[in-house]
ZADREN-777667 format. One record per residue: z, y negated, x negated of N, C-alpha, C, O in turn; residue in three letters. Coordinates in steps of 0.001 Angstrom, whole numbers, padded with zeros to 6 digits, always signed. Layout:
ZYXZYXZYXZYXAla;...
***
This chain:
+157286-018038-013039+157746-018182-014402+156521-018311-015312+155505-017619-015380Unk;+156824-019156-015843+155493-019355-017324+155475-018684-018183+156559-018109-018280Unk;+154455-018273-019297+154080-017281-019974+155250-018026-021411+155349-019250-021495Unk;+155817-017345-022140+156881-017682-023286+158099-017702-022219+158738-016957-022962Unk;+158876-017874-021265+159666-018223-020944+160858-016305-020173+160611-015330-019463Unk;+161815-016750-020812+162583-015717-020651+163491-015929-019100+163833-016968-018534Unk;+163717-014340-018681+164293-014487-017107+165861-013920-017508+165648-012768-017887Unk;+167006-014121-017583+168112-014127-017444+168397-012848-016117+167668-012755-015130Unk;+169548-011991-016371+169559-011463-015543+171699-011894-015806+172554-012079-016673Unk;+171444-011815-014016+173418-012218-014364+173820-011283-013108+173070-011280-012132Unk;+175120-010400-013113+175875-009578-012570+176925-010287-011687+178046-010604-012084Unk;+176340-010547-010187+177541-011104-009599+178978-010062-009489+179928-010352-010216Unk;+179049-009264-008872+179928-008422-009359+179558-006954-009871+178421-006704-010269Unk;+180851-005738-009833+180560-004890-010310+181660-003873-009438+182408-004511-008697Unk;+181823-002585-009434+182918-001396-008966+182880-000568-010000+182042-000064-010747Unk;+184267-000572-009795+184582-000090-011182+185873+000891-010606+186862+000375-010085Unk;+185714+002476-010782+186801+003298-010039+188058+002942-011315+187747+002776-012495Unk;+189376+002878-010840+190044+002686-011441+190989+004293-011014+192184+004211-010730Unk;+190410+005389-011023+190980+006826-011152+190214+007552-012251+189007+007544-012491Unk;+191112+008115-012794+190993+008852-013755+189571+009785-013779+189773+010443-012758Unk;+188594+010138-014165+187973+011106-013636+187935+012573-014326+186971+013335-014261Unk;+189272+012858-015064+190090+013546-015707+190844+013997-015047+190710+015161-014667Unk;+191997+013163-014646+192830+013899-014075+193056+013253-012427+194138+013202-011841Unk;+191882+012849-011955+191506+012420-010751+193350+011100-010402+193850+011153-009278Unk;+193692+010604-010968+194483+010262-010705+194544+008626-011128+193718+008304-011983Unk;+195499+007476-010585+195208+006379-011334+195496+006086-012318+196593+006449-012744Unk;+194345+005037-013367+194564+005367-015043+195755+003953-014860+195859+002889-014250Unk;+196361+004647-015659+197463+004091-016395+197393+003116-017918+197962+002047-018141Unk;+196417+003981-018896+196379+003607-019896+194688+003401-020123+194056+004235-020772Unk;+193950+002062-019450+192595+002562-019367+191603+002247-020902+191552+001077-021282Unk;+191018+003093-021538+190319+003450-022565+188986+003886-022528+188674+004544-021535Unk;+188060+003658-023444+186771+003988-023514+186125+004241-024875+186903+004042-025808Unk;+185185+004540-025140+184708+004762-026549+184014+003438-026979+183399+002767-026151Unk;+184107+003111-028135+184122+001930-028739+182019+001995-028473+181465+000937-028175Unk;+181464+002838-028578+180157+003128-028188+179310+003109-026750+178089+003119-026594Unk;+180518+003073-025620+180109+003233-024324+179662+002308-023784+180454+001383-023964Unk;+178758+001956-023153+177949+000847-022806+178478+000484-021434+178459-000707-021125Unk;+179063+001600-020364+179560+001362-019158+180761+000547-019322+181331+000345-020394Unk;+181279-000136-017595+182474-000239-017802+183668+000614-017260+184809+000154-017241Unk;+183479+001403-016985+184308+002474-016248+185305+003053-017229+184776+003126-018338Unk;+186484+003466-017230+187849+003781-018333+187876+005338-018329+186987+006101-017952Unk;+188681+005529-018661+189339+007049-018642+190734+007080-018907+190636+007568-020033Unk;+191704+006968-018778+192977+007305-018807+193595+008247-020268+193491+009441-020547Unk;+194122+007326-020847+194343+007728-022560+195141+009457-022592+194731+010524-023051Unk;+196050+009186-022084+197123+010778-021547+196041+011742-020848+196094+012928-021173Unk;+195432+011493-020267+194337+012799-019716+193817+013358-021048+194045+014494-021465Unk;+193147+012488-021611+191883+012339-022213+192163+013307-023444+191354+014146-023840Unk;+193918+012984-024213+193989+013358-025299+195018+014817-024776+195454+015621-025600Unk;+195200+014897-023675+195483+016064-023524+194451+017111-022757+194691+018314-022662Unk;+193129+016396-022165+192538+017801-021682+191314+017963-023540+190764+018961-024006Unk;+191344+016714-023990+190430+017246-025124+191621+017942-026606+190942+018723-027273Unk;+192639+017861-027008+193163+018404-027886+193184+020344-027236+193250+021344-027951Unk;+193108+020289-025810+192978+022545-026045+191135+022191-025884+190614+023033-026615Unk;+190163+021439-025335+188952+021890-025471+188208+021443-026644+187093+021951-026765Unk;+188551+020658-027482+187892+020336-028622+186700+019444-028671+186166+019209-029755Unk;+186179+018848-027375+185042+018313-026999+184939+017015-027444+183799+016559-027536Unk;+185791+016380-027713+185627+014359-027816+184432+014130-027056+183386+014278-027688Unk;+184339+013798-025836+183199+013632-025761+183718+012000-024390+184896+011813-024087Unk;+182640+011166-023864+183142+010075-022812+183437+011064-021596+182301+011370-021233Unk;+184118+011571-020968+184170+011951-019593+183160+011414-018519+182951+012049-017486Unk;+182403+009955-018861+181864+009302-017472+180708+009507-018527+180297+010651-018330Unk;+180123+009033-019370+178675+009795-019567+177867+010443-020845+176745+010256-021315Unk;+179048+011351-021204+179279+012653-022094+178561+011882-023537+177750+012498-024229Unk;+178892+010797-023779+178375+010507-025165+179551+011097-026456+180711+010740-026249Unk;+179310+011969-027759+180008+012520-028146+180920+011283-028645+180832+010199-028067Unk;+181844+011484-029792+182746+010630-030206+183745+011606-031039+183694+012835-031099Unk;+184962+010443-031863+185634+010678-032301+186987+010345-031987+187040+009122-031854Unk;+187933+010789-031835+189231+010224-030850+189516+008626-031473+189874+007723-030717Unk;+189297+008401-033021+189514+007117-033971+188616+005976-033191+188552+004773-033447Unk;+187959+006706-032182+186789+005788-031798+187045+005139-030612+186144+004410-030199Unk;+188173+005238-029889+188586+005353-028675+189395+003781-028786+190228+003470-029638Unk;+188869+002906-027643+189330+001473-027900+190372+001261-026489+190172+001887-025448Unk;+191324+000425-026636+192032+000241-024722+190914-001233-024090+190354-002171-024657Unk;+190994-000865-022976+190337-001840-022306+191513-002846-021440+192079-002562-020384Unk;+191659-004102-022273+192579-005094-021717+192050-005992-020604+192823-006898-020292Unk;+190924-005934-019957+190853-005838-019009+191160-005711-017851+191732-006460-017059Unk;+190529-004175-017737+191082-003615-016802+192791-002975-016459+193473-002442-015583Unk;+192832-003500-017893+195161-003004-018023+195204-004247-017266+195843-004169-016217Unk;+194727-005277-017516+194980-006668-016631+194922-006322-014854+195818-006475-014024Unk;+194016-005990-014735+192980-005866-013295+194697-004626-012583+195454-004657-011613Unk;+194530-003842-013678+195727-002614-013147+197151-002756-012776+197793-002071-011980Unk;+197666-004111-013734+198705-004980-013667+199052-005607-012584+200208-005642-012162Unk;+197918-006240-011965+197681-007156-010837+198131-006412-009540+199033-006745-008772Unk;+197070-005025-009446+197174-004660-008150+198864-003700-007612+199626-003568-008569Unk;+199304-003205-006497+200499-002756-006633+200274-001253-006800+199154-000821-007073Unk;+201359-000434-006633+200892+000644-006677+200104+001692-005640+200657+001866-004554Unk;+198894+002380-005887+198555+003001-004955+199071+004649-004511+199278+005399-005466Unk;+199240+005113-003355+199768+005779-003019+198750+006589-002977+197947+006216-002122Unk;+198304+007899-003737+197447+008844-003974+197770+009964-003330+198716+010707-003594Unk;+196501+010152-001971+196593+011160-001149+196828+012383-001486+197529+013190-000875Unk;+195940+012624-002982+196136+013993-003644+197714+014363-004351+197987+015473-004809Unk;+198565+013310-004331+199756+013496-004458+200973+013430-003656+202135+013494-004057Unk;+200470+013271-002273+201327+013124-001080+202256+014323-001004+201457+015258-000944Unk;+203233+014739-000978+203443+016035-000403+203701+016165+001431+203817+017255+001993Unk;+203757+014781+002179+203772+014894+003293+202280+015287+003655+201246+014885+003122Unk;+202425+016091+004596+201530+016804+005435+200167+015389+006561+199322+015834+007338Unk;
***
């Protein structure tokens, strides 16, 4: 590369957990803080029920503070969530 000349960086893909890391479960309603630089969600129903008894607003995936007003849906990944069928979550099996 020559001296003035800029290098491009491009993301062939990415993983992206689509479970809650709240309520370890799959997000339903996936959301993030309008500030969060990741792409990873959090699940809207966790979020506003484990932070309304702790008071924290804070991202669950990498504790940047916030304000609940701040909290955007990611149509995206509601797309990506749409697509796939439903998964059958071991932690909710009751068969043995």
């Amino acid at each position: 590369m020559e001296e003035g000349e800029e290098e491009d960086l491009v993301t062939l893909a990415s993983v992206v957990s689509l479970r809650c890391p709240l309520g370890m479960t799959r997000i339903s309603q996936p959301v993030r803080y309008i500030s969060c630089k990741h792409l990873g969600c959090f699940d809207l129903s966790n979020f506003l029920d484990v932070n309304s008894r702790a008071r924290k607003w804070m991202c669950p995936l990498c504790q940047a503070p916030g304000h609940p007003s701040e909290i955007q849906a990611d149509p995206y990944i509601a797309h990506i969530l749409a697509q796939l069928p439903p998964i059958i979550d071991p932690l909710e099996d009751d068969d043995p």
